[in-house]
PQR file with spaces between the fields and no chain letter, atoms N, CA, C, O and H, PARSE charges and radii, in Angstrom:
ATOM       1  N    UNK     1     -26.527    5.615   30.008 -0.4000 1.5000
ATOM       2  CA   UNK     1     -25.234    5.048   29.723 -0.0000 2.0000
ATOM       3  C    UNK     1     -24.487    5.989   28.778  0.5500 1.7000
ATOM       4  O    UNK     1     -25.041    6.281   27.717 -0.5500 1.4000
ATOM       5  N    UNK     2     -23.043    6.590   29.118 -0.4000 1.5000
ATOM       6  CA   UNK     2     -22.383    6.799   28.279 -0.0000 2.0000
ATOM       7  C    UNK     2     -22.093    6.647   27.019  0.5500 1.7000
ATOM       8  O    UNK     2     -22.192    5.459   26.710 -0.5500 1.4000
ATOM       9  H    UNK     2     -22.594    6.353   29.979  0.4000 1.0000
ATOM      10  N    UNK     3     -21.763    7.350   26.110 -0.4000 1.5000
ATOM      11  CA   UNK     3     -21.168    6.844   24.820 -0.0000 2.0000
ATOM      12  C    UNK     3     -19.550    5.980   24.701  0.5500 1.7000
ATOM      13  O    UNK     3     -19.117    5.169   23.882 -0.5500 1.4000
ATOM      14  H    UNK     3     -21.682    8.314   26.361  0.4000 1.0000
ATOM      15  N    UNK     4     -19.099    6.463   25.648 -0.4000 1.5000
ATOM      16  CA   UNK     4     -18.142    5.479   26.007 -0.0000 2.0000
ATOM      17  C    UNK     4     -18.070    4.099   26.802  0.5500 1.7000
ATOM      18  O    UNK     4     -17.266    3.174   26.686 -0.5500 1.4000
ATOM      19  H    UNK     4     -19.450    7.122   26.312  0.4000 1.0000
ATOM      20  N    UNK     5     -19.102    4.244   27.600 -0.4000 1.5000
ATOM      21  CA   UNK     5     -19.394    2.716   28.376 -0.0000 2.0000
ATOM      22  C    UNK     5     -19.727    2.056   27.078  0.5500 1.7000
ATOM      23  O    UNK     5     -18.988    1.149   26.696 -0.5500 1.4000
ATOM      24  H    UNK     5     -19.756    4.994   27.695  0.4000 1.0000
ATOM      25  N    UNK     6     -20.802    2.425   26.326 -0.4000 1.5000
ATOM      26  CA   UNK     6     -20.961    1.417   24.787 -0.0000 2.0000
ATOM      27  C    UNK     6     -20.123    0.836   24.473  0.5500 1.7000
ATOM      28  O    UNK     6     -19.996   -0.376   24.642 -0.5500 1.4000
ATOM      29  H    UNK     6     -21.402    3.163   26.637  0.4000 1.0000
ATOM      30  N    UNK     7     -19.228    1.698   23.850 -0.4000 1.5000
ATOM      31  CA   UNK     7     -17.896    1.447   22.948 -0.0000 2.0000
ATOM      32  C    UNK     7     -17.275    0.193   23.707  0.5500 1.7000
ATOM      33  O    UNK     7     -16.674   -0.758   23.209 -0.5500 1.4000
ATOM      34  H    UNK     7     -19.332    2.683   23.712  0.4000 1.0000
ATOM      35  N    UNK     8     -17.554    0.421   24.933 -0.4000 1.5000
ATOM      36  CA   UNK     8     -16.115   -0.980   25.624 -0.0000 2.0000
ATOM      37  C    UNK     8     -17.142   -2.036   25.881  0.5500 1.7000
ATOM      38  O    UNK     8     -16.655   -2.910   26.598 -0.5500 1.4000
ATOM      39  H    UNK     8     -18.042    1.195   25.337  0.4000 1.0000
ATOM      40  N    UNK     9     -18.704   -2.336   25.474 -0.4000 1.5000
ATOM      41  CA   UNK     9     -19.411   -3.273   26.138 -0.0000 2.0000
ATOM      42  C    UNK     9     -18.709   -4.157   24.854  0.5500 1.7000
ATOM      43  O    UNK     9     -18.054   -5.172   25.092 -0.5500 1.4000
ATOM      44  H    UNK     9     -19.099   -1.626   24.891  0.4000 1.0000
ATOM      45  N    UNK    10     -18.887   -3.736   23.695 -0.4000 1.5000
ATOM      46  CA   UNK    10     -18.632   -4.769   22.522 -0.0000 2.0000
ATOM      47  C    UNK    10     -17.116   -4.420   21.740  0.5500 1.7000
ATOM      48  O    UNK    10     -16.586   -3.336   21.494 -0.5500 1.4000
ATOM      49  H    UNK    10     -19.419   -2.912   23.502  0.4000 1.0000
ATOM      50  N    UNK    11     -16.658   -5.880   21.461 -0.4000 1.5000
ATOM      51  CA   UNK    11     -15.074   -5.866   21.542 -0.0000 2.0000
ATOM      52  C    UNK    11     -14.797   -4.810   20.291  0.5500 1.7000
ATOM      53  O    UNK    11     -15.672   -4.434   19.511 -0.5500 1.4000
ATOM      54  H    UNK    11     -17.089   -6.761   21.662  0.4000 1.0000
ATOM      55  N    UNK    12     -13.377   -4.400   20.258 -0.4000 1.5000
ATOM      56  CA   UNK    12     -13.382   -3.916   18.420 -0.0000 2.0000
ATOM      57  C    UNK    12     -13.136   -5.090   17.561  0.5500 1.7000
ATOM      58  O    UNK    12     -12.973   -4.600   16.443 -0.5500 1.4000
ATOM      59  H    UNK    12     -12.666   -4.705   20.892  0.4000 1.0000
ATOM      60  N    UNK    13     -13.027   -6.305   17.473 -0.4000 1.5000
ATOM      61  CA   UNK    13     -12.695   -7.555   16.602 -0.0000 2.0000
ATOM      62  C    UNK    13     -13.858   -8.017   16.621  0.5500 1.7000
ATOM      63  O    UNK    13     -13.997   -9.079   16.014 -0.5500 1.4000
ATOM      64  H    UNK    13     -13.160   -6.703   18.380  0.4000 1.0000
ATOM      65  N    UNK    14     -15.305   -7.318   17.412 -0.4000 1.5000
ATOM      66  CA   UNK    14     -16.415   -7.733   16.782 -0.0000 2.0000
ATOM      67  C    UNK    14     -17.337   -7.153   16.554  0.5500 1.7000
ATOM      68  O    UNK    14     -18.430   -7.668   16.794 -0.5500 1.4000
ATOM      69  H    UNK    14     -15.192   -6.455   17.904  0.4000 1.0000
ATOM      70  N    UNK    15     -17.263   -6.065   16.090 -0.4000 1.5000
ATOM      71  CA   UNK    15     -17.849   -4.790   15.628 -0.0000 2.0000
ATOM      72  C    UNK    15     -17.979   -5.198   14.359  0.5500 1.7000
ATOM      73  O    UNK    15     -17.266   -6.060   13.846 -0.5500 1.4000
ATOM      74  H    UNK    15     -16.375   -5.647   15.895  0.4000 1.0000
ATOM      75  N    UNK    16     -19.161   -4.420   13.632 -0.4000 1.5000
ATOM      76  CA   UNK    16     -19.983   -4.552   12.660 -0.0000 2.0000
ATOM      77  C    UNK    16     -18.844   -3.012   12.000  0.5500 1.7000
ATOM      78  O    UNK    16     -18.007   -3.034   11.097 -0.5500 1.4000
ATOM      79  H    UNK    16     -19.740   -3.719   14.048  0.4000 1.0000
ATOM      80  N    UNK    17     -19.105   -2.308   12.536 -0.4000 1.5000
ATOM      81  CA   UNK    17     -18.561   -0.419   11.715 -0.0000 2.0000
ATOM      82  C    UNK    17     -17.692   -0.247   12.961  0.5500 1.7000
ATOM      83  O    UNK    17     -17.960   -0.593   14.112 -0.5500 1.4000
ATOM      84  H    UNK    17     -19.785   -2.290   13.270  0.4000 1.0000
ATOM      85  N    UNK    18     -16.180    0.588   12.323 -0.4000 1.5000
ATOM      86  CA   UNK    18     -15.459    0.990   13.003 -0.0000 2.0000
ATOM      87  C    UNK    18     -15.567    2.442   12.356  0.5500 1.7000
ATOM      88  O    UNK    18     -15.802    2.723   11.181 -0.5500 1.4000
ATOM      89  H    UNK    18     -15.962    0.869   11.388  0.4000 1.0000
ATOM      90  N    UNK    19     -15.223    3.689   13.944 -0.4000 1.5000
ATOM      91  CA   UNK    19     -14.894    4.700   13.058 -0.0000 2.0000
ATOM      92  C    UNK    19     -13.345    4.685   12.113  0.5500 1.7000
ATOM      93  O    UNK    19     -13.009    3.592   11.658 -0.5500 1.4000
ATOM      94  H    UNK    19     -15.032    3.461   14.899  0.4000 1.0000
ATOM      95  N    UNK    20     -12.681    5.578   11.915 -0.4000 1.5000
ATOM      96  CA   UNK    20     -11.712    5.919   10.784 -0.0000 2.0000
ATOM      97  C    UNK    20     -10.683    5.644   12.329  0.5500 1.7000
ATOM      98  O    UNK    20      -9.943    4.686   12.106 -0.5500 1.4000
ATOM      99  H    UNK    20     -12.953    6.467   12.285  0.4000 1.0000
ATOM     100  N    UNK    21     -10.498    6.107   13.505 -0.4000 1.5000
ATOM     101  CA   UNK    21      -9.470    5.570   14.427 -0.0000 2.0000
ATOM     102  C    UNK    21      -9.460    4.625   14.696  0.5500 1.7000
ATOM     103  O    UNK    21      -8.361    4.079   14.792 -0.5500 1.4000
ATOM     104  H    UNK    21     -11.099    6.885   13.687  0.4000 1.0000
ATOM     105  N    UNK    22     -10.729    3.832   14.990 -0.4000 1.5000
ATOM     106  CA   UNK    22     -10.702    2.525   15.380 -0.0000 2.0000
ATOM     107  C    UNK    22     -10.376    2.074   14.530  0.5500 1.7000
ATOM     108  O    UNK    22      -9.549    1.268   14.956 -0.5500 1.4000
ATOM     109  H    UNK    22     -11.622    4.275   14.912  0.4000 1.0000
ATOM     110  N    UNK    23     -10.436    1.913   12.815 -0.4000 1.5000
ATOM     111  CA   UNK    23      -9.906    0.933   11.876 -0.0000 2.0000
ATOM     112  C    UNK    23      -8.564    0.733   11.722  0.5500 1.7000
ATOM     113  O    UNK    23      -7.884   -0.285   11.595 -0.5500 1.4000
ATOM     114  H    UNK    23     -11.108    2.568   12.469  0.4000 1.0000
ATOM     115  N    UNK    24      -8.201    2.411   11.771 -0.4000 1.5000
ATOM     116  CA   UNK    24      -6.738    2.889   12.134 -0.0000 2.0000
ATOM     117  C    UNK    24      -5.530    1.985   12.826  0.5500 1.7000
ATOM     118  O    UNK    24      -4.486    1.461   12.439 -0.5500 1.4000
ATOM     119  H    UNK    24      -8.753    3.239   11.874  0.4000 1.0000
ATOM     120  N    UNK    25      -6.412    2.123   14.315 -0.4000 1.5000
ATOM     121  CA   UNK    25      -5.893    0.976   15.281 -0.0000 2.0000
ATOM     122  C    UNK    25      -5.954   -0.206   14.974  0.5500 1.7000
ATOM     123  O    UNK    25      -5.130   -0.997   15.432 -0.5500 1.4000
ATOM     124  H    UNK    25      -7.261    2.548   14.630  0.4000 1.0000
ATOM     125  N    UNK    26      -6.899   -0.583   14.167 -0.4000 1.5000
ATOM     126  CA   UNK    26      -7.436   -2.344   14.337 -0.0000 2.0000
ATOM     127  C    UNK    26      -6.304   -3.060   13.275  0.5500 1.7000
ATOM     128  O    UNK    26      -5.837   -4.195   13.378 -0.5500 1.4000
ATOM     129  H    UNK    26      -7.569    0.061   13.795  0.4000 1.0000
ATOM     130  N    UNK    27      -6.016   -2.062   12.243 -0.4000 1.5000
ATOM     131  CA   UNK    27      -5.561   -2.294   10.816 -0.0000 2.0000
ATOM     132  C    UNK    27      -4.153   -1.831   10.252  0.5500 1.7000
ATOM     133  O    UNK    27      -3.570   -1.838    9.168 -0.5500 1.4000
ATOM     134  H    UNK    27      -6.395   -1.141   12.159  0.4000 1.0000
ATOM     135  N    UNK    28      -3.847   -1.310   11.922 -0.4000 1.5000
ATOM     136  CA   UNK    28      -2.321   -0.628   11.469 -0.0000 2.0000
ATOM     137  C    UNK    28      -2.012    0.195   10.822  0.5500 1.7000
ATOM     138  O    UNK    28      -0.895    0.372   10.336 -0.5500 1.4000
ATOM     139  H    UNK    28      -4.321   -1.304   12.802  0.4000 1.0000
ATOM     140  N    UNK    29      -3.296    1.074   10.663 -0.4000 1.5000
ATOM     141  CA   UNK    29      -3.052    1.688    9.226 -0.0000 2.0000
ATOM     142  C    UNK    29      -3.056    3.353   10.247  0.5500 1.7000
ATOM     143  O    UNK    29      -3.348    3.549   11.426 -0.5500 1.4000
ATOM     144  H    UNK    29      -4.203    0.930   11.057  0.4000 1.0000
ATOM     145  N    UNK    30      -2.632    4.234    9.235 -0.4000 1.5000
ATOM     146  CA   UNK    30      -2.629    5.394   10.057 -0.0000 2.0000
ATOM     147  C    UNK    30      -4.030    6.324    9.715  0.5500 1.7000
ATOM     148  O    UNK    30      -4.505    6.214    8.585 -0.5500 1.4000
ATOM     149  H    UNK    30      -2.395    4.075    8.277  0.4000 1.0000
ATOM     150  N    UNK    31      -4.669    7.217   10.676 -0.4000 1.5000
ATOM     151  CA   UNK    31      -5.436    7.906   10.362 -0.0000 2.0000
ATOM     152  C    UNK    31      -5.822    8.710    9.004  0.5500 1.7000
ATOM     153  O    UNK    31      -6.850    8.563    8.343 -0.5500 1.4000
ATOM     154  H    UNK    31      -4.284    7.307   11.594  0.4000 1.0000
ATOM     155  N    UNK    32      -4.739    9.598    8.752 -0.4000 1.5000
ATOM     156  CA   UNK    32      -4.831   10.049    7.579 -0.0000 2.0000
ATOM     157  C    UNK    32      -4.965    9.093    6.551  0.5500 1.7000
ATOM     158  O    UNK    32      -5.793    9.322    5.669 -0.5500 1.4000
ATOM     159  H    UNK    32      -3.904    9.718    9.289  0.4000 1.0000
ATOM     160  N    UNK    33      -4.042    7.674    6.499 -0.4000 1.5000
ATOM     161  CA   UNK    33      -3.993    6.833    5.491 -0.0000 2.0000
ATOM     162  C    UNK    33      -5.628    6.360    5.216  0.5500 1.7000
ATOM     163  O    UNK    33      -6.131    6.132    4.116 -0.5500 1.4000
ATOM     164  H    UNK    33      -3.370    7.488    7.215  0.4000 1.0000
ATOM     165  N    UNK    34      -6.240    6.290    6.449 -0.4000 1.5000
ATOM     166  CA   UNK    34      -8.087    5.460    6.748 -0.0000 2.0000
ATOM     167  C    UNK    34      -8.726    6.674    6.030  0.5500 1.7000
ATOM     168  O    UNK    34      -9.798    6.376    5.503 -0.5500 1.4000
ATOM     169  H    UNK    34      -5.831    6.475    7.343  0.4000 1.0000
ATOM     170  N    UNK    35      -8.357    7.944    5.873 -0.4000 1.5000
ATOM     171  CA   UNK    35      -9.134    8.585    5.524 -0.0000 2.0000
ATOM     172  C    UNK    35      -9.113    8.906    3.657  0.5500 1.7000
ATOM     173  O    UNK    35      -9.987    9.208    2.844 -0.5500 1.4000
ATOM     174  H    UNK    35      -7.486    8.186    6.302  0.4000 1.0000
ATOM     175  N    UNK    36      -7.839    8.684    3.587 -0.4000 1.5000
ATOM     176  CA   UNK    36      -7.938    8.930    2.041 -0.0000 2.0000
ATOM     177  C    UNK    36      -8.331    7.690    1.373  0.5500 1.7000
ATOM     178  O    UNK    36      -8.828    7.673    0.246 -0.5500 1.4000
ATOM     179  H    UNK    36      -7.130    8.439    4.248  0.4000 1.0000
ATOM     180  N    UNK    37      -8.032    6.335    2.301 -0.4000 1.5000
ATOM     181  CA   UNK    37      -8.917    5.396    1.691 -0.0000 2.0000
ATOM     182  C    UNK    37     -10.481    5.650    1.293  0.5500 1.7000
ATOM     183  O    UNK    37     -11.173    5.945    0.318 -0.5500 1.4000
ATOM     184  H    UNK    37      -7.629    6.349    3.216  0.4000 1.0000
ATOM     185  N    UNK    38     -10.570    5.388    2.474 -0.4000 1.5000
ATOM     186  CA   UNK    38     -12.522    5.867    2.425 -0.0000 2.0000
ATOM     187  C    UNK    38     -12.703    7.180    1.120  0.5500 1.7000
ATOM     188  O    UNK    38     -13.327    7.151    0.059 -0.5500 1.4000
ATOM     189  H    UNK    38     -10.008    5.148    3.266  0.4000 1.0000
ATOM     190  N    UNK    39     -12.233    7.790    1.474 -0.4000 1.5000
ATOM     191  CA   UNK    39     -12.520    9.066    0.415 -0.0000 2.0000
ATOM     192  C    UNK    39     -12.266    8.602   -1.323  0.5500 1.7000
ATOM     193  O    UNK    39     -12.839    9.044   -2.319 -0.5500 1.4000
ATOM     194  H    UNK    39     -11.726    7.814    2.336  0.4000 1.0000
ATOM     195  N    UNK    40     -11.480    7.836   -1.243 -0.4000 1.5000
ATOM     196  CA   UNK    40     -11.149    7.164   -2.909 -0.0000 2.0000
ATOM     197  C    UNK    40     -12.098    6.102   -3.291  0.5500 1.7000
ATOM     198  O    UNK    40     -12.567    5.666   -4.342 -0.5500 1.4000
ATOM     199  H    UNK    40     -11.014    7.477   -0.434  0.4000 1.0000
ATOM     200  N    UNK    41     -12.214    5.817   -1.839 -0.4000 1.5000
ATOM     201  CA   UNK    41     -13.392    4.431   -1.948 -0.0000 2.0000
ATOM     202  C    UNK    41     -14.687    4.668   -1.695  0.5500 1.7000
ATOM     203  O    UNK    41     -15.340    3.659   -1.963 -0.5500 1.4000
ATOM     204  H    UNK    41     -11.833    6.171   -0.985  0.4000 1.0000
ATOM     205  N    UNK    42     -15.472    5.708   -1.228 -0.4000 1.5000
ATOM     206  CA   UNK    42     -16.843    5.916   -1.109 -0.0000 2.0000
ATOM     207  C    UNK    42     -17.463    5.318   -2.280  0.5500 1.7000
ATOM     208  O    UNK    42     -18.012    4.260   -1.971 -0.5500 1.4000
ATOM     209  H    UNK    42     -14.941    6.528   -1.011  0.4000 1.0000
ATOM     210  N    UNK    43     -17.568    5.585   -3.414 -0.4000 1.5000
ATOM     211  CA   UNK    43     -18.584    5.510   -4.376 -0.0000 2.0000
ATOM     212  C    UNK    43     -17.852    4.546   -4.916  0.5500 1.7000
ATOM     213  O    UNK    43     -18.035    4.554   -6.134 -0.5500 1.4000
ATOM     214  H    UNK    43     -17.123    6.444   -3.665  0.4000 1.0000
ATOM     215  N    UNK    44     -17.138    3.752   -4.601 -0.4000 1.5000
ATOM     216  CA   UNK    44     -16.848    2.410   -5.288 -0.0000 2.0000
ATOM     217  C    UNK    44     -17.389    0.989   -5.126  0.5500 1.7000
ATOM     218  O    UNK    44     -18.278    0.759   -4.306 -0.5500 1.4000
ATOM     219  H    UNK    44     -16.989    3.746   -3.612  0.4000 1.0000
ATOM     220  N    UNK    45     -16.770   -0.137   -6.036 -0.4000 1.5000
ATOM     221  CA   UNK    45     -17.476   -1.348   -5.829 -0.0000 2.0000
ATOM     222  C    UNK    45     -17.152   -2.256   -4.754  0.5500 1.7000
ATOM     223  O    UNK    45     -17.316   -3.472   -4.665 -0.5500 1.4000
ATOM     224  H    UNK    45     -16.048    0.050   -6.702  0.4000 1.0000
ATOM     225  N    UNK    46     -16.616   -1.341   -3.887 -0.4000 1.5000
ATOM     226  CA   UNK    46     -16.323   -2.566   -2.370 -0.0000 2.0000
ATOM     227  C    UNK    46     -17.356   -2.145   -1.575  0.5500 1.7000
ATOM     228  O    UNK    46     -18.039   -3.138   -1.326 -0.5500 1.4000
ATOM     229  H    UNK    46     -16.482   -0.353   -3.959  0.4000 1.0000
ATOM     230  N    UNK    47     -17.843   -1.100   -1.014 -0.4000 1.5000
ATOM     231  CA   UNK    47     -18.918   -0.750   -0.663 -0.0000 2.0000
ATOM     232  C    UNK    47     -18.432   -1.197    0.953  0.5500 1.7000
ATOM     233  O    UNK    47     -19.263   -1.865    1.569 -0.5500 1.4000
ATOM     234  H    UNK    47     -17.288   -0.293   -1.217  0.4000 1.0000
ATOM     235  N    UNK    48     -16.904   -0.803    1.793 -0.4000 1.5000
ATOM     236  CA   UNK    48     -16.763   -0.744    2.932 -0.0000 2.0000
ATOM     237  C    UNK    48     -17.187    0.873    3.594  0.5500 1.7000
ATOM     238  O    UNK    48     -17.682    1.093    4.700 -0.5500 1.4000
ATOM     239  H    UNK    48     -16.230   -0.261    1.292  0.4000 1.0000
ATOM     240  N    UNK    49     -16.946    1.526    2.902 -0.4000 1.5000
ATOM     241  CA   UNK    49     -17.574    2.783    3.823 -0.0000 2.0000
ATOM     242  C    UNK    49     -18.873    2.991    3.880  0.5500 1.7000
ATOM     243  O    UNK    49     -19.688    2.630    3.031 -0.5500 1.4000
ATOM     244  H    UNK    49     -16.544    1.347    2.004  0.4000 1.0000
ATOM     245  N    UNK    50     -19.150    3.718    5.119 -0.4000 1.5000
ATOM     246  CA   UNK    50     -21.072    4.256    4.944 -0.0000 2.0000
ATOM     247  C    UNK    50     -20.664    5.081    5.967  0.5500 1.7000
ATOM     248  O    UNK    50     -19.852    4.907    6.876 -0.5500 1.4000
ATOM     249  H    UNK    50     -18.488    4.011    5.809  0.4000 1.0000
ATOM     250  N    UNK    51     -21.685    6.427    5.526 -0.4000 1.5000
ATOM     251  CA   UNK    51     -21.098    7.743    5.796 -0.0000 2.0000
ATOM     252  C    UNK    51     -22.666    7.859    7.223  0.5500 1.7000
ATOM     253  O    UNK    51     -23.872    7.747    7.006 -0.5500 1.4000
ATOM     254  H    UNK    51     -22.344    6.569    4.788  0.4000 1.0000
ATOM     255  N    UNK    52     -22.067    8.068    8.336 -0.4000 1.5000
ATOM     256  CA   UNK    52     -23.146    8.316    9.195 -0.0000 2.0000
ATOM     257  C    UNK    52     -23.612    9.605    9.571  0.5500 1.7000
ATOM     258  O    UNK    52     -23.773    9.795   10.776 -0.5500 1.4000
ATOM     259  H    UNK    52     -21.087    8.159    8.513  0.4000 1.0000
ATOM     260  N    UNK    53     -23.897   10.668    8.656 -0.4000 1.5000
ATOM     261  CA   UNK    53     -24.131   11.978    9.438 -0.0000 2.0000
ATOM     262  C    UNK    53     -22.851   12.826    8.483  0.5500 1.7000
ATOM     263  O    UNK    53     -22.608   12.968    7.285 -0.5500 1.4000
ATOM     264  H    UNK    53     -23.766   10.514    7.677  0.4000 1.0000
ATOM     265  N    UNK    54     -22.310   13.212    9.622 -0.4000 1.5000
ATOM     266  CA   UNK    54     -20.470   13.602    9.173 -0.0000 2.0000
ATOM     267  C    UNK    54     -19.870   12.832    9.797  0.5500 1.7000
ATOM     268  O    UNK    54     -19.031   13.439   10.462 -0.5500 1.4000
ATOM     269  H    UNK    54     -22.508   13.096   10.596  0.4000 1.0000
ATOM     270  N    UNK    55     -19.819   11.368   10.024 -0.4000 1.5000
ATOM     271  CA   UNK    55     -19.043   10.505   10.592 -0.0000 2.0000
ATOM     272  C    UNK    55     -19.195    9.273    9.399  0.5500 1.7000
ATOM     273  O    UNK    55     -20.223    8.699    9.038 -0.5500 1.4000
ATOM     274  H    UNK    55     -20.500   10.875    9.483  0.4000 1.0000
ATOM     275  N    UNK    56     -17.601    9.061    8.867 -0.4000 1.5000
ATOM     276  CA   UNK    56     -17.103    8.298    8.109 -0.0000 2.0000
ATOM     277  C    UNK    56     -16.918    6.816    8.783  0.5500 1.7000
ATOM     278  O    UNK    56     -16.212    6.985    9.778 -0.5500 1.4000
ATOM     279  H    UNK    56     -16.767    9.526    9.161  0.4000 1.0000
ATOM     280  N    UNK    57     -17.228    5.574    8.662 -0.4000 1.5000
ATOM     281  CA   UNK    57     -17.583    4.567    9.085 -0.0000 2.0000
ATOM     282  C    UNK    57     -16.919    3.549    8.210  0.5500 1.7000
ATOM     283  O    UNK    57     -16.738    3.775    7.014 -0.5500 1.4000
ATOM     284  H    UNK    57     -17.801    5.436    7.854  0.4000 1.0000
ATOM     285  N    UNK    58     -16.495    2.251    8.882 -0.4000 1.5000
ATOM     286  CA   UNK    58     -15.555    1.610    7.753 -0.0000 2.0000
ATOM     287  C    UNK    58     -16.078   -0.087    8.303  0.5500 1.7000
ATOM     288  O    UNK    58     -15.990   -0.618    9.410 -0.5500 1.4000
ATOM     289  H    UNK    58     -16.643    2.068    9.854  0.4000 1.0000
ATOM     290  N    UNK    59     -16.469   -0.444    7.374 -0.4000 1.5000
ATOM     291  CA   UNK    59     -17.685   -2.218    7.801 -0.0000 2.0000
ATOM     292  C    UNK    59     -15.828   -3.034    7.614  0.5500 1.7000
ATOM     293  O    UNK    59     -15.028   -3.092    6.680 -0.5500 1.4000
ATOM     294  H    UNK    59     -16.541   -0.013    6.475  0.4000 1.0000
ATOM     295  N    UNK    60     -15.822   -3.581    9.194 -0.4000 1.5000
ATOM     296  CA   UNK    60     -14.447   -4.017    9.265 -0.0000 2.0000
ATOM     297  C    UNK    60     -14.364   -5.508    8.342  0.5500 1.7000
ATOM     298  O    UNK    60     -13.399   -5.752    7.619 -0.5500 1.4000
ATOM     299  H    UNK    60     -16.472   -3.534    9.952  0.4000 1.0000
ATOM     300  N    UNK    61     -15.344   -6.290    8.474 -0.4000 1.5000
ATOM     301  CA   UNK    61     -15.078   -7.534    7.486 -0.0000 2.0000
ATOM     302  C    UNK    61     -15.323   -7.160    5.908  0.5500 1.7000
ATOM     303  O    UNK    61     -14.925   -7.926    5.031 -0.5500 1.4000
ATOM     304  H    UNK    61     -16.129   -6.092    9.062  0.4000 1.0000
ATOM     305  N    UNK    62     -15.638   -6.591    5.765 -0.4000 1.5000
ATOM     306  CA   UNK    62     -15.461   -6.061    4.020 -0.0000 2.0000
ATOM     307  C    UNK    62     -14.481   -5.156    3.951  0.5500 1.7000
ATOM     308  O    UNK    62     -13.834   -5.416    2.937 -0.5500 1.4000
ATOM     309  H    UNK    62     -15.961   -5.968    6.477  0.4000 1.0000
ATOM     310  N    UNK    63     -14.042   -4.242    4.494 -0.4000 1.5000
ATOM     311  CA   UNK    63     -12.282   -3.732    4.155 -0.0000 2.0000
ATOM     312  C    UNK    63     -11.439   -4.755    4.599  0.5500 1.7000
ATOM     313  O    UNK    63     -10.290   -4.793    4.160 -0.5500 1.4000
ATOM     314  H    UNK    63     -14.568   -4.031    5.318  0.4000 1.0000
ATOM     315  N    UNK    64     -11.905   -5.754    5.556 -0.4000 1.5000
ATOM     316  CA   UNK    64     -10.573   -6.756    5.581 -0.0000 2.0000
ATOM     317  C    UNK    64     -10.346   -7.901    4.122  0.5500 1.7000
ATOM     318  O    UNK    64      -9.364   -8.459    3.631 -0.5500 1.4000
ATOM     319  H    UNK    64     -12.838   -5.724    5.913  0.4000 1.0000
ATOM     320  N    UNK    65     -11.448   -7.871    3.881 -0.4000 1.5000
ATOM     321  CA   UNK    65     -11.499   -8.882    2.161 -0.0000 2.0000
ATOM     322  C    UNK    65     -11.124   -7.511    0.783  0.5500 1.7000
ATOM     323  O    UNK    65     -10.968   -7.800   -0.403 -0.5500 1.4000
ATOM     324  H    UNK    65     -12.245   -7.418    4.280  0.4000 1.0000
ATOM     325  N    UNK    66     -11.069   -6.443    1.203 -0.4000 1.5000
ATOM     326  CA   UNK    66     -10.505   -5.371    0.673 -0.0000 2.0000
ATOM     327  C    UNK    66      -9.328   -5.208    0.815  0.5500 1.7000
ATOM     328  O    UNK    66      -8.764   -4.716   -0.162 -0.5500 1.4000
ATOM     329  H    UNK    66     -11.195   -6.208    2.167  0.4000 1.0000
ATOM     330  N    UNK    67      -8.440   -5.539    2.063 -0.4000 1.5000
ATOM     331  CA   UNK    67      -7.314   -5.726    2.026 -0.0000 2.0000
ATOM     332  C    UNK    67      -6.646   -7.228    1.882  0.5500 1.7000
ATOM     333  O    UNK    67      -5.424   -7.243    2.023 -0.5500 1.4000
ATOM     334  H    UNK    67      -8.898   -5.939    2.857  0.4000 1.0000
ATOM     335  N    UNK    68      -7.087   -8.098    1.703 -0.4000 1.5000
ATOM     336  CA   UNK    68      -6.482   -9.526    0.896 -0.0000 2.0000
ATOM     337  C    UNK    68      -6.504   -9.094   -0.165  0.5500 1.7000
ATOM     338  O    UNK    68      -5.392   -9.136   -0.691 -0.5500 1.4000
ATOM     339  H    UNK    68      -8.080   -8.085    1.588  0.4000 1.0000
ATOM     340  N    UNK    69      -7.449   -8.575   -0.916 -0.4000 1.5000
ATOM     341  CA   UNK    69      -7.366   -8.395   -2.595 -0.0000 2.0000
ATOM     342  C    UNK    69      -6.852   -7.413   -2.854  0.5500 1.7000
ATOM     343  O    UNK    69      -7.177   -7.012   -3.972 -0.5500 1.4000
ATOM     344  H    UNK    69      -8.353   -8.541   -0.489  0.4000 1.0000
ATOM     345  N    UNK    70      -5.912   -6.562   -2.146 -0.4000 1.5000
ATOM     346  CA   UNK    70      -5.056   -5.622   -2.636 -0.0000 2.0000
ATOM     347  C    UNK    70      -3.608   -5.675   -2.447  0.5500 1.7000
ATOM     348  O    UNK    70      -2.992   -5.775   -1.386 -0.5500 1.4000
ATOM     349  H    UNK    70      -5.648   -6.887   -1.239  0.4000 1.0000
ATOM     350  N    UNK    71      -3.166   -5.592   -3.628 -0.4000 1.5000
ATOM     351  CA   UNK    71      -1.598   -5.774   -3.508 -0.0000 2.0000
ATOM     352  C    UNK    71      -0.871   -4.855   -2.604  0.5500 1.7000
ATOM     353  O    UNK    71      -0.209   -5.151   -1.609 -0.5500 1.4000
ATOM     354  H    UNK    71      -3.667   -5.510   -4.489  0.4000 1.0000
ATOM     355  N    UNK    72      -1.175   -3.339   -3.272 -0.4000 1.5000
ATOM     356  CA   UNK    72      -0.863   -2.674   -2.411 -0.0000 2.0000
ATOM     357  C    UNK    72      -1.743   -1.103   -2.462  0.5500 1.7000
ATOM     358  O    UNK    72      -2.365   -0.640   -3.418 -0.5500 1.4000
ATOM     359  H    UNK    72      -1.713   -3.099   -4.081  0.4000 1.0000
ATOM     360  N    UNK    73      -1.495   -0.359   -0.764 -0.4000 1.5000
ATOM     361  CA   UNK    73      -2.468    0.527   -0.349 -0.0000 2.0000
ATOM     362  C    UNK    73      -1.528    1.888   -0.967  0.5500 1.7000
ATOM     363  O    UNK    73      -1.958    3.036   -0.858 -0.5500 1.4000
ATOM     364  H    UNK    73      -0.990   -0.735    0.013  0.4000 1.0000
């Protein structure tokens, strides 16, 4: 099986880790914007990123309670 047949077996609204495009997409947010998040936020106390390899990863229900508690990005 493809790496892309994967991707479409399970929805993106129920994914556990999105990459930095998919959050992008999911979250309205723009690429570059997903990335300087994560990068400000790695070693912080929200603990939505986890770094897979060289692939930056973003746990979509904990940046979404990351984004209620932020006024602004």
């Amino acid at each position: 099986m493809k790496e892309k047949d994967v991707y479409s077996i399970v929805p993106i609204w129920e994914r556990f880790l999105l990459t930095i495009k998919e959050a992008s997409l999911y979250f309205n947010l723009g690429e570059n914007k997903m990335h300087r998040i994560a990068n400000e936020y790695v070693d912080s106390d929200y603990k939505f990123v986890v770094q897979n390899g060289g692939r930056t990863m973003i746990k979509r229900k904990m940046f979404e309670d990351f984004l209620n508690q932020t006024t602004s990005i």
